[in-house]
N, C-alpha and C positions, 0 to 999 in steps of 0.2 A: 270866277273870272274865266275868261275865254282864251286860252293860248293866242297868241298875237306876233308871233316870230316869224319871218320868213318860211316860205318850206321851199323843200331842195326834192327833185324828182329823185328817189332811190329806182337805181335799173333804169334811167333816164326816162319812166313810165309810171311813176307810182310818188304820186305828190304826197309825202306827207309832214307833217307840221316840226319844227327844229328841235324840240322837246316832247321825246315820247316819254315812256314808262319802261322801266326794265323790273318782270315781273319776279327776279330771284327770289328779293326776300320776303314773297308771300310766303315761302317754305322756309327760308335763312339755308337752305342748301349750302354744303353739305353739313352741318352741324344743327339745325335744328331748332335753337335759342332765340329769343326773343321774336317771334313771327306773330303776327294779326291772328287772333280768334275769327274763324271762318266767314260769319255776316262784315267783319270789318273789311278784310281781304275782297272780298265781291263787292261791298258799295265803293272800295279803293277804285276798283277796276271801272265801275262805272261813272265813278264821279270822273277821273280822268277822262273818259271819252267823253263826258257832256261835255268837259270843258274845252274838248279840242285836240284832243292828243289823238293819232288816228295810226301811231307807229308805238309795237309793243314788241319788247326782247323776252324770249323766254325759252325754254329747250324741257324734252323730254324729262333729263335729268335734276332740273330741277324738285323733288320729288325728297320725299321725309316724312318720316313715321304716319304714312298714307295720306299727309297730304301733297298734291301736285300740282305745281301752276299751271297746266296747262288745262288741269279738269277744272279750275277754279277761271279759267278763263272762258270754257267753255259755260261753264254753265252761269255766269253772268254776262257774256254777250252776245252768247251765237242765239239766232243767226246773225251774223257780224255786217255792220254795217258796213256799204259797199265799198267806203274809202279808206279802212281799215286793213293798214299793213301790219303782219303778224311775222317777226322775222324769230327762227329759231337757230339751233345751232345742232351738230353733231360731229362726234368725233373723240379726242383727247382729253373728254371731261370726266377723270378719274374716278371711278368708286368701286369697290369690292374685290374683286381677287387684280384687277389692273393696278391698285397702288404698291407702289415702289416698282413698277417696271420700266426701261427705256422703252419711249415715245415709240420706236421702231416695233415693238411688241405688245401693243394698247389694241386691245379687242375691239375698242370705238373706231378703231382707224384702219379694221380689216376690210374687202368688199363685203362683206357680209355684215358685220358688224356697221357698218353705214346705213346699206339698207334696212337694216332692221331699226337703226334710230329713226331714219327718214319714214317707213312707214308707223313706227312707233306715236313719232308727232302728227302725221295724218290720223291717225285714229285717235287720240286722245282729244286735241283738237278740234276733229268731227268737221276737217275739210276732204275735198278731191286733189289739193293743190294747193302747196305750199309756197307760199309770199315769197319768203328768202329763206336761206340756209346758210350759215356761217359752217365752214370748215374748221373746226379747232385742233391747231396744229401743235399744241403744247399746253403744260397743265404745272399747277406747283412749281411756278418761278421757271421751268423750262418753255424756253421759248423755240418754235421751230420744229419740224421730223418729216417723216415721209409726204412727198406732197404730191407727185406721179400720178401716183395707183389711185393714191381718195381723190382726187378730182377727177381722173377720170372714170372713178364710180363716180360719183356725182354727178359729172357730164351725162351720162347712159340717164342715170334716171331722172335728169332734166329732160333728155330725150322723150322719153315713157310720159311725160306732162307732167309727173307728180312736184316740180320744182318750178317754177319762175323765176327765180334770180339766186346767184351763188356768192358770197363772200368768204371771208377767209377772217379767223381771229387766234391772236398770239402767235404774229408769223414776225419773221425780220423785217427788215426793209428791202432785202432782197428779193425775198419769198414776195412779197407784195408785189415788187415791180415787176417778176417774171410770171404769175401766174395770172391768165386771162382766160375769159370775159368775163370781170365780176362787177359785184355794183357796193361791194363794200368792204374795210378792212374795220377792222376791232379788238385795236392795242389796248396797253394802259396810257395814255397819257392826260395829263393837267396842270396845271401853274405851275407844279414842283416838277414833273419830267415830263421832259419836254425832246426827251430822242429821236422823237418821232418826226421833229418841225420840218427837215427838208419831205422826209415822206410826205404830210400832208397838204405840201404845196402842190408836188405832184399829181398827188390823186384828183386834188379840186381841180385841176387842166384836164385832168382826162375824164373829168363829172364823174368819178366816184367818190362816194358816200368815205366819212372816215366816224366812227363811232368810237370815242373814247370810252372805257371801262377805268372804275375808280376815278371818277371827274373828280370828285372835290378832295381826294388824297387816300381813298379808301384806308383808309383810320389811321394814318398817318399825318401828323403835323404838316403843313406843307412849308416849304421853305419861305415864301412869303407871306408868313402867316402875322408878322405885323401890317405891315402895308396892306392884306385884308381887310384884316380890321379897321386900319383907319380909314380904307374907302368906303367900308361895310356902314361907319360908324357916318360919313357926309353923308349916307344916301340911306341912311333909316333901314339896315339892310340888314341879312345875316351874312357872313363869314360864307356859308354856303352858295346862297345866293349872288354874290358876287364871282367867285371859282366859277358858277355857273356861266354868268354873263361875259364872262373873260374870254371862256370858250367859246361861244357863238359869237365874240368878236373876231376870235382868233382867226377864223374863215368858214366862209358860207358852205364849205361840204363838212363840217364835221353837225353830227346829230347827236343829241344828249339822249341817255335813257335812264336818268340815278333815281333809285327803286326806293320805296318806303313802305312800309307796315303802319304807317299814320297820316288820318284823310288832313290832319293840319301840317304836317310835310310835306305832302302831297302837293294843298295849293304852296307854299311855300316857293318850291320847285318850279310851277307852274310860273309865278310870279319872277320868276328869275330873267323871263321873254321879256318882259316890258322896263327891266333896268338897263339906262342907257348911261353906260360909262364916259367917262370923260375922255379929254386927248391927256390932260391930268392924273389920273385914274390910272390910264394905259403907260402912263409914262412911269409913274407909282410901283405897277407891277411888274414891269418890265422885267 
């Protein structure tokens, strides 16, 4: 089936579809456990794009006992087809001698340590020029840190070409509304938290992208996990798949990217575009 949802200009330039792919758990970064045997992971990656997906979440770090999403994305779709947004991330994503330090002291989050993630996803990737770049400003339940310095690295080497559009993920709400020009934020939020809601009104007024992380309760029960159900259950549907449709009711800038290791998850997900909730439904989950 063909994605069929709205799509929302990310960087007011880059149309792509309301349900991408978030490529984490090709790897299950950082732990490893239950990830696709390598042909599965590559027909994952292409089946999504025949079907429409044309917006992929993924970062250097993603990366585990030699495998890494982003060689797994190179080498099933480059050369990438022309309307294929490929958003990454660098910064506060914790691994190796940075766990257990404060934010302020995160080697992702030095000038140096930027660029070398920034050009890290350029090469790996096997672009000139990267899509977007999410800023991650916190890691392990810390939200927020230094935000100055790493944008304005990041600024310089938007400058230099090697970036196109900059977003920010695991920031307040604060941190969101003071830091500009970006084209996207990338909290947690979904049906169960929801701290985000005045944020998201705002960014969709000022046409930035808001991209929830953990949509369907990242392995957490969700609070309306009856009332799912029973809408899940009028509309022939999963539990999943509803949490999904909920969000893209929620407002037209937030974009989904919930990842799978399985091509019948996959369409699944896909399938979440063309469930259309009620006023009943909404009222239900409210």
């Amino acid at each position: 089936m063909a994605v069929t949802s709205e799509s929302w200009a990310l960087g007011g330039d880059r149309p792509v579809a309301r349900i991408g792919y978030g490529a984490m758990k090709l790897t299950t970064w950082p732990r490893g456990d239950r990830r696709p045997d390598r042909d599965t992971a590559l027909a994952i990656l292409r089946r999504a794009v025949d079907s429409g997906v044309n917006h992929i979440d993924t970062s250097h770090y993603y990366s585990h006992d030699g495998v890494a999403a982003n060689d797994l994305i190179r080498e099933a779709l480059h050369p990438y087809p022309a309307d294929l947004v490929i958003v990454t991330k660098v910064g506060a994503l914790v691994e190796g001698s940075d766990v257990g330090l404060p934010p302020g002291e995160l080697s992702g989050l030095t000038r140096d340590g930027l660029r070398r993630g920034v050009e890290n996803n350029l090469r790996t990737l096997g672009v000139d020029r990267l899509d977007a770049v999410n800023l991650r400003l916190g890691e392990r339940g810390r939200v927020g840190g230094p935000v100055a310095e790493a944008l304005t690295t990041l600024l310089a080497l938007r400058e230099e070409g090697l970036i196109r559009h900059l977003g920010v993920s695991n920031v307040t709400a604060a941190q969101a509304r003071t830091i500009a020009p970006i084209a996207c934020v990338q909290n947690m939020y979904n049906i169960a938290h929801r701290d985000d809601d005045p944020l998201i009104d705002e960014l969709a007024a000022a046409g930035i992208a808001y991209v929830p992380f953990f949509p369907v309760g990242g392995g957490h029960q969700p609070i309306a996990a009856d009332a799912l159900a029973a809408v899940a259950a009028r509309h022939g549907a999963t539990v999943q798949q509803v949490a999904l449709a909920w969000l893209l009711h929620r407002s037209p800038n937030i974009l989904l990217i919930p990842g799978t290791g399985s091509l019948a998850h996959l369409a699944e997900n896909l399938a979440a575009a063309d469930l259309k909730l009620t006023a009943d439904d909404l009222a239900e989950l409210r």
